[in-house]
N, C-alpha and C positions, 0 to 999 in steps of 0.2 A: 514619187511615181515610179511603177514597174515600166523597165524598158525589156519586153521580151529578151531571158535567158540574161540581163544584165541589171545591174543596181543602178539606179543613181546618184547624185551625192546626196539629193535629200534624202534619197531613201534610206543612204549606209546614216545620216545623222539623225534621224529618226528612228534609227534602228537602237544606234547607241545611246540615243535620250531615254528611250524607253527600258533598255537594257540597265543605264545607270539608276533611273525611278526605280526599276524593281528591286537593283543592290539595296538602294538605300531605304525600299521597304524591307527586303530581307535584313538587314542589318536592325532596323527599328524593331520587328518582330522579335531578330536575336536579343538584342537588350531586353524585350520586356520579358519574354522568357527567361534571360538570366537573374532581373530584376525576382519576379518570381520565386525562383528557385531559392533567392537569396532571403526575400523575404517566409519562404516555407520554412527554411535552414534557420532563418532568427527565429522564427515562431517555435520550430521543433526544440530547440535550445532552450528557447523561454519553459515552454509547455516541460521539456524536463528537468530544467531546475526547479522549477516549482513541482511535478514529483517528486522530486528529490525530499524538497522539504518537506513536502504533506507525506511525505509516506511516511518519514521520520516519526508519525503520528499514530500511523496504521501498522510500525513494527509488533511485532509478538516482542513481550517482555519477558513471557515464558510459555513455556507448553506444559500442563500437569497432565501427565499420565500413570496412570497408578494400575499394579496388576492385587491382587491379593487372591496367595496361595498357602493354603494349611495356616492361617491368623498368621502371615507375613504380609508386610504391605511392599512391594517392591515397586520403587518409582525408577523413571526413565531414566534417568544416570546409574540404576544400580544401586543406587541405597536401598537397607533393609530395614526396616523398624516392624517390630510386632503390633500386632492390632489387634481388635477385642474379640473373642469367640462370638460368633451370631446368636441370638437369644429368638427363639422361635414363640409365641404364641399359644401354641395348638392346633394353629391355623397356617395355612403354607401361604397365604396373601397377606400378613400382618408381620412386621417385625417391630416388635417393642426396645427401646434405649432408652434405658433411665440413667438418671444423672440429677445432679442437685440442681439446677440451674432454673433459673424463672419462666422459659417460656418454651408452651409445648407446642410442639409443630407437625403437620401434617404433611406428608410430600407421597404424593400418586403419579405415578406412572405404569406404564404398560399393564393394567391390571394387576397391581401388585401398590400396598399400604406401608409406606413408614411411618413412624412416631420416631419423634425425637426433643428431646429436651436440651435450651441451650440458652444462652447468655441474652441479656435484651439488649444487644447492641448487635446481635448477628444479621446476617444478609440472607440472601435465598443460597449467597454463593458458598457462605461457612456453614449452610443446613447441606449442603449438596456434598460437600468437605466431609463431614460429621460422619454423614450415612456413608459416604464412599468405605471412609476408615473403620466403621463399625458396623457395616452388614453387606449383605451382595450387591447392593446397590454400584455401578460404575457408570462413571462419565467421562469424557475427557476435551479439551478445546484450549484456547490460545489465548490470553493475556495482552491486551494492545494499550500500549501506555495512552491515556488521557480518556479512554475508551471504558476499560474492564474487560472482562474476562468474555468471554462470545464462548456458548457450547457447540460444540462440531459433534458429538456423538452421547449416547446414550444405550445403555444398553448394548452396545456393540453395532446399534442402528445408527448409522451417518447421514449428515444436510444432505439432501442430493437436490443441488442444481440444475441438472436435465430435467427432474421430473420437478422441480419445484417443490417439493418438500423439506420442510425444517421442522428442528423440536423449536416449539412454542409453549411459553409457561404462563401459567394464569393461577391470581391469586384471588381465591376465594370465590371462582368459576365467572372473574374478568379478567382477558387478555389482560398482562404487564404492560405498562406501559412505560419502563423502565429496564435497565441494565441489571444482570443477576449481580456484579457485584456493589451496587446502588441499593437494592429494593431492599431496606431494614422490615426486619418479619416484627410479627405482634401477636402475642398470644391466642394461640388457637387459630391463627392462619391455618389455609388449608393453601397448597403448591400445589399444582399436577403441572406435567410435560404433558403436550400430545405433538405426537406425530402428524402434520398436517401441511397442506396445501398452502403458501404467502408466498408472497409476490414480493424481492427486496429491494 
């Protein structure tokens, strides 16, 4: 009880019961917050050693980029090897490649036709190789060990993320359902890329 302008004893031990309860919720609060913090700190730990390993997965094993100027093919380190003169048609949307190989292949893009003959053990990803090295055709993307090769650009046109556009390839006018360097082609496949709207 208040004694006007004076404390009493109950009141100073009541003062300090009540003062002590709230250290020792402040104190309780403190712990579980540190608790907290520590268990965030194990989780963040956890959560990046396991990037660590999964990423180990999703590293690029390599990047191919390829310029070709005057039938030089020059790759990203600087190497030069020569490549085939382009063999026209008649037609400015048709490039023909002949070759002895067993299976002839079809790949559209951008309004523009390749032919190309090539081995029956190839991918979309060694037709994609083939044309690079033998006509105007250019692509270039990244290599992820256990993964394959992912395309980032075409024609000088890149994935873009903001607007949600990627090259998407379809074999024989059905979306792939597979990796370019998985998907073995079959005589007289037809490939096209399109530039298009997916969600990844």
């Amino acid at each position: 009880m208040f004694v006007t302008g004076y404390y009493t004893y109950e009141d100073k031990i009541n003062f300090y019961k009540a003062l002590s309860k709230i250290n020792i919720e402040a104190k309780s609060i403190q712990n579980s917050i540190q608790n907290i913090e520590i268990d965030k700190n194990s989780e963040n730990a956890l959560l990046e050693n396991n990037l660590d390993e999964s990423s180990s997965y999703l590293k690029p094993s390599s990047t191919k980029v390829y310029t070709t100027v005057d039938n030089f093919k020059i790759s990203q380190d600087g190497s030069v090897a020569t490549s085939n003169p382009k063999t026209n048609n008649n037609t400015e949307n048709k490039t023909n490649l002949t070759s002895t190989e067993n299976l002839s292949i079809t790949l559209k893009v951008n309004n523009k036709q390749y032919l190309a003959k090539l081995n029956n053990s190839s991918t979309v990803y060694d037709l994609m190789e083939h044309l690079q090295e033998e006509s105007d055709f250019k692509f270039s993307g990244v290599e992820y060990d256990y993964l394959g090769f992912f395309v980032e650009s075409i024609a000088n046109i890149k994935n873009d993320p903001y607007t949600g556009k990627y090259w998407i390839y379809y074999v024989n006018n059905k979306k792939a359902t597979m990796g370019i360097s998985n998907r073995l082609l079959k005589n007289n496949d037809v490939i096209e890329w399109k530039y298009e709207q997916e969600e990844l």
